[in-house]
C-alpha positions in Angstrom: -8.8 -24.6 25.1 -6.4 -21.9 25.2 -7.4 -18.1 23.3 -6.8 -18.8 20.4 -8.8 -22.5 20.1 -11.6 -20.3 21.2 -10.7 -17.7 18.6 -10.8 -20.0 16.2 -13.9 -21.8 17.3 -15.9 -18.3 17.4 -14.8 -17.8 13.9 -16.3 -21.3 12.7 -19.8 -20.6 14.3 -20.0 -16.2 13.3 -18.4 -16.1 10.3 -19.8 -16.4 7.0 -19.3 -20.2 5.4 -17.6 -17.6 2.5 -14.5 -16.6 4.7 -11.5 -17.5 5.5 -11.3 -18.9 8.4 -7.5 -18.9 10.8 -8.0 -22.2 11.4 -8.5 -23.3 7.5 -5.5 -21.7 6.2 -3.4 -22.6 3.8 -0.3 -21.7 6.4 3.4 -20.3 6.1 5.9 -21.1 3.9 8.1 -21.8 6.8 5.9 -23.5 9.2 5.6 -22.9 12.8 4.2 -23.4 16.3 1.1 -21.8 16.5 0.7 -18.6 19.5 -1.2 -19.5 21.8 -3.2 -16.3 22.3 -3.4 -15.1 18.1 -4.8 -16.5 15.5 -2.5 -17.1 12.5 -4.2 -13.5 11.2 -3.7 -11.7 14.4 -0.1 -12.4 14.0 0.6 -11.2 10.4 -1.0 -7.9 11.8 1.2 -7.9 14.0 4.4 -8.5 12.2 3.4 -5.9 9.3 2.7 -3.4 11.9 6.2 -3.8 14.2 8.0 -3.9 10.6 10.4 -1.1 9.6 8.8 -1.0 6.1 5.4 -0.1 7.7 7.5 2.8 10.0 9.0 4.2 6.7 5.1 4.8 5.1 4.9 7.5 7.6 7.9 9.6 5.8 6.3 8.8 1.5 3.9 10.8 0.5 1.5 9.3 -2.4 0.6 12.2 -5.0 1.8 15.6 -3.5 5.5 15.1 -3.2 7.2 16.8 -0.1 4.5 18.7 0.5 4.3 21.9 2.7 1.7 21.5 5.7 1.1 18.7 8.2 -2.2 17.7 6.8 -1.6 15.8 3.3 -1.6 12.3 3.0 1.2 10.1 3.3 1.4 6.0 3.1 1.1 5.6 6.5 -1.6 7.3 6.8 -3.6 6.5 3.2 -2.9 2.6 4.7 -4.7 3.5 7.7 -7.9 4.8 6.0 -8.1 1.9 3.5 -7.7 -0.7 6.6 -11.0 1.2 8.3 -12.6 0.9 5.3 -11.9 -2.8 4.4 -12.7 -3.8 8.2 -16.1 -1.8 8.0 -16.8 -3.9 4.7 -15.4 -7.2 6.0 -17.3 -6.6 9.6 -20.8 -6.3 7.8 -20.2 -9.3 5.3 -19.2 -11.7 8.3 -16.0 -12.3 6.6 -12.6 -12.2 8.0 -12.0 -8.8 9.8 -7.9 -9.8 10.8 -7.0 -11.0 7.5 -8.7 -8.2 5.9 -6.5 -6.0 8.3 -3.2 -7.7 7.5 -3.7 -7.4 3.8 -4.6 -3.5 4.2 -1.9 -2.9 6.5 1.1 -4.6 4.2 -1.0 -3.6 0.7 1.5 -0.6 0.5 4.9 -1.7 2.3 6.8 -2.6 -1.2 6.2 1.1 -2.5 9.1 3.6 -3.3 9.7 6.9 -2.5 7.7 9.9 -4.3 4.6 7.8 -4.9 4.0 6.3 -8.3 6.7 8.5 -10.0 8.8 7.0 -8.1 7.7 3.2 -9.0 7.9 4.6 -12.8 11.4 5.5 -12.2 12.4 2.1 -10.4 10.6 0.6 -13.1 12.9 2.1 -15.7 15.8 1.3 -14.0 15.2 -2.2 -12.9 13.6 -3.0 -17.1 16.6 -5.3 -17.8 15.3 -7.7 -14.7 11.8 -7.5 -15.7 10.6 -4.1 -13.8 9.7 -2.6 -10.8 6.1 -3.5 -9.3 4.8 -2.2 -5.9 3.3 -4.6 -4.9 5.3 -7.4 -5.6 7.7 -5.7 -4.1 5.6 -5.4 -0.9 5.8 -9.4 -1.0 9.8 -9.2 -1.4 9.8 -7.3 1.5 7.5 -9.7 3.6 9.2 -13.1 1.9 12.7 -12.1 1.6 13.8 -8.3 3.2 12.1 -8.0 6.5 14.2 -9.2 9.8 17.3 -8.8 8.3 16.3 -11.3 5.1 14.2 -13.5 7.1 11.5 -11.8 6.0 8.1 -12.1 7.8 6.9 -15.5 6.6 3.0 -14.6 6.4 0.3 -16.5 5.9 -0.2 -17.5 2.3 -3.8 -15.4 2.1 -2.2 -12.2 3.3 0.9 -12.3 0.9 -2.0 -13.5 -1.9 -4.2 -10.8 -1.1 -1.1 -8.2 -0.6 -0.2 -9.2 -4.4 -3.5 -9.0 -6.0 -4.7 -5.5 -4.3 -3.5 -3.8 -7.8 -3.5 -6.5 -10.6 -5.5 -9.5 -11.9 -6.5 -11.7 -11.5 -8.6 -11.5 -8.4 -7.3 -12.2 -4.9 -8.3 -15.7 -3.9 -10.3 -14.6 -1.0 -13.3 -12.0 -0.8 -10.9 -10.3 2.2 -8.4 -9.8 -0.2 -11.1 -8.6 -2.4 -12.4 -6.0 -0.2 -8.9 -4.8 -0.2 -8.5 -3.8 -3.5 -12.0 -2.2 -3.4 -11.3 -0.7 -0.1 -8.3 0.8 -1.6 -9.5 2.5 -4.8 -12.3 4.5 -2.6 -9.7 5.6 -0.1 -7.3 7.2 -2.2 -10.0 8.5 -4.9 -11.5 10.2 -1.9 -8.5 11.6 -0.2 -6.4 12.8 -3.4 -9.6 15.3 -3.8 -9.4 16.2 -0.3 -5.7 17.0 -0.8 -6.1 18.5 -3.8 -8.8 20.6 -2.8 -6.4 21.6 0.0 -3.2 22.3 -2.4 -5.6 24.9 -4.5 -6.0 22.6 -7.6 -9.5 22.0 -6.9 -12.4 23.3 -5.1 -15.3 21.5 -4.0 -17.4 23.2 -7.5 -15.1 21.5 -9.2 -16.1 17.7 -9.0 -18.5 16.6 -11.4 -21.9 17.1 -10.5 -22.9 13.8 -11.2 -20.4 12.2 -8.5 -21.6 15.2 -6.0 -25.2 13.7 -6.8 -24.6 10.0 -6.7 -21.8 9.8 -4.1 -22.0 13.2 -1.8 -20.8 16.3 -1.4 -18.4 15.8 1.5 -15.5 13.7 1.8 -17.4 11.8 4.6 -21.1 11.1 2.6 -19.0 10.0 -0.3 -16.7 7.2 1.9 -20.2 6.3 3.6 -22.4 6.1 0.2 -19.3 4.1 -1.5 -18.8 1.4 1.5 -22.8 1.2 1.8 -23.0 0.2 -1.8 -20.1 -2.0 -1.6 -21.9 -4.2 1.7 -25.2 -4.4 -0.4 -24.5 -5.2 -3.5 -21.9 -7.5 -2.4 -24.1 -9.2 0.0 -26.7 -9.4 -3.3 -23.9 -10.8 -5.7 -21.9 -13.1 -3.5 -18.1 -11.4 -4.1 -17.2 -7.4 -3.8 -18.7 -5.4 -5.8 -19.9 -2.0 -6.1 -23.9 -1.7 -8.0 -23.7 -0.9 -11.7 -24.8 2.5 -11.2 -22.1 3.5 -8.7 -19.6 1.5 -9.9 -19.7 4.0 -13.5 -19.7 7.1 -10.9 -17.1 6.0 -9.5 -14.9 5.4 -12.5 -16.0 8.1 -14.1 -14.6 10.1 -11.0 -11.3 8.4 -11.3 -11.3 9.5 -14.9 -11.6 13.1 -13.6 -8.8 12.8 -11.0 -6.4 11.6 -13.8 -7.1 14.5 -15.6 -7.2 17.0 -13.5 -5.2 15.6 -10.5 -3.0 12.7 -11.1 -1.6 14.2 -14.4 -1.5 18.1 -13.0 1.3 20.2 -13.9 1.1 22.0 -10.4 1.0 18.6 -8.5 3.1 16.8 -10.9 5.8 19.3 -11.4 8.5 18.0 -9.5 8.2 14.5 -10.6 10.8 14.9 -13.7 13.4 15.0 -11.1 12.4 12.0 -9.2 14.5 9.3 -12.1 17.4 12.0 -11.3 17.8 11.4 -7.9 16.9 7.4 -8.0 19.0 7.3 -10.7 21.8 8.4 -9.3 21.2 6.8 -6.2 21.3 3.6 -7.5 24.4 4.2 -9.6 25.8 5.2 -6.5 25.2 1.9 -4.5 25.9 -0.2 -7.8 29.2 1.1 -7.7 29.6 1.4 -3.7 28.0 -1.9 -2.4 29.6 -1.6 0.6 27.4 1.1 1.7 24.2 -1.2 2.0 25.5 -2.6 5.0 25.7 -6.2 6.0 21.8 -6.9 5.8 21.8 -5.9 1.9 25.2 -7.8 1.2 24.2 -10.8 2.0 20.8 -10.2 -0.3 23.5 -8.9 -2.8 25.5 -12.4 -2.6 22.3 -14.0 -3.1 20.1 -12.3 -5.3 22.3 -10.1 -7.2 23.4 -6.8 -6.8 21.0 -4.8 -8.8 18.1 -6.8 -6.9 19.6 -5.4 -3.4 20.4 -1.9 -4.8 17.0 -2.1 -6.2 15.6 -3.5 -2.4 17.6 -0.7 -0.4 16.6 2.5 -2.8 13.1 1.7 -2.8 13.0 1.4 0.9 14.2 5.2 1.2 11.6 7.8 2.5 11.1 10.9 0.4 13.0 12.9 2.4 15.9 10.8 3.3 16.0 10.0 -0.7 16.5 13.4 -1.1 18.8 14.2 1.6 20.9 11.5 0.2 21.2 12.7 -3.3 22.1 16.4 -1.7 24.7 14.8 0.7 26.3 12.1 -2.9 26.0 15.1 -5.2 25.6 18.4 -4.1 28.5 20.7 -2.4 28.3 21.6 1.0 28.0 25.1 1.9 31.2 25.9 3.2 32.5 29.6 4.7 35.9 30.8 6.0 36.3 31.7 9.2 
């Protein structure tokens, strides 16, 4: 038996009869010789994580955009708290800690520059061709734009679970699940720590019921949510939060929209995000040269708007930015 047979035969005898098991799935869309050392699992993490998309999370920031100070949250690093938390969940539920990890490492790949403002934007602009989703278009970038338009060709439980961390229905497997649950409790969590750190909150500030029911520390909250989430799942067979958390919890979302999400100090930039992606992409549409040869031939064959679409979205806040001043804004200039 070589690793991964072992892998794979480990798997079958500690894992729960509920998950996914490498050797049971459903496979690639491209089939291909199996690694001898990795399961099928081990090597989506590793594709998503060697990917360019996952490199550019490190330069988009999720609520505060461009923000000054070296401690905010950014993509990169919100992906990297969800994946702890899912592999915490998945560990103590016996399910499938690698698959959870692919899914929480590509969950966020597809997003655009300047957060969700930035989706709303894309979303605008791409209406005619049926809109602009995240996290579809972290499946486009796994299927079709990764590896110069190879794409990645992951399992079909990662893309699934990849797809269904936002949306219904329901991922098809419980690690996919744990995602989506996994996600919600990391950025809930951390937009309150970056908020708190911007000056839009203080720690007074979040309802005393949540302080009460959930903590009154970044960490006891995390550790009271993921707790909850392991015994009432283990209780109801599929991932859930108890009733009584689960209405803290939303009820702590609720406050975040209010006094976070939809903040004019936090959200005062965003009305010039659809500015600069605007003009972006009317710059491409009209210079599809620039893309370079990777986008062309995605150009040839899914249409131009689709690769302008593929290539904007990719950008990192700052580059976006840098872009629009370099397309649109004089240079300084002085004679000598």
């Amino acid at each position: 038996m070589n690793l991964r047979e072992i892998r794979e035969e480990l798997e079958s005898s500690m894992l729960s009869e509920k998950a996914v098991k490498a050797s049971e799935s459903r496979g690639r869309a491209l089939p291909e010789e199996e690694c001898d050392t990795r399961t099928c699992f081990q090597r989506d993490v590793d594709r998503i994580t060697y990917s360019k998309a996952f490199r550019r999370l490190k330069h988009k920031t999720p609520v505060f955009l461009l923000p000054e100070g070296d401690h905010y949250r950014t993509r990169l690093t919100h992906t990297l708290e969800v994946t702890r938390i899912a592999r915490t969940i998945a560990r103590a539920l016996r399910l499938n800690e690698d698959l959870t990890e692919a899914i929480a490492l590509g969950h966020d790949i597809g997003h655009t520059p300047f957060g969700h403002a930035g989706e709303r934007a894309l979303n605008e602009l791409m209406a005619p061709e049926g809109g602009f989703r995240h996290y579809e278009q972290s499946v486009r970038l796994a299927e079709r734009v990764e590896k110069s338009g190879r794409g990645l060709n992951l399992t079909y439980e990662v893309l699934d679970g990849i797809m269904r961390h936002t949306c219904d229905p329901k991922a098809a497997t419980l690690e996919g699940r744990i995602v989506k649950l996994a996600d919600r409790i990391a950025y809930i969590n951390h937009d309150v720590d970056d908020a708190i750190r911007a000056g839009i909150l203080s720690g007074e500030d979040i309802p005393e019921e949540v302080r009460a029911m959930l903590g009154n520390s970044h960490s006891k909250r995390i550790n009271t949510l993921v707790t909850d989430a392991i015994e009432a799942s283990e209780k109801a067979g599929d991932i859930v939060l108890s009733p009584g958390i689960f209405f803290v919890l939303s009820g702590f979302h609720d406050f975040m929209y209010q006094r976070v999400y939809k903040n004019p100090v936090a959200k005062k930039e965003e009305k010039k995000v659809l500015g600069i992606l605007s003009g972006l992409f009317e710059h491409y549409m009209q210079n599809p040269r620039e893309l370079g040869e990777e986008f062309s031939v995605i150009a040839e064959e899914d249409g131009l708007k689709r690769a302008v679409c593929d290539y904007v979205s990719g950008m990192s806040d700052e580059y976006a930015v840098r872009k629009f001043k370099e397309l649109y804004i004089p240079a300084e200039w002085s004679v000598s």
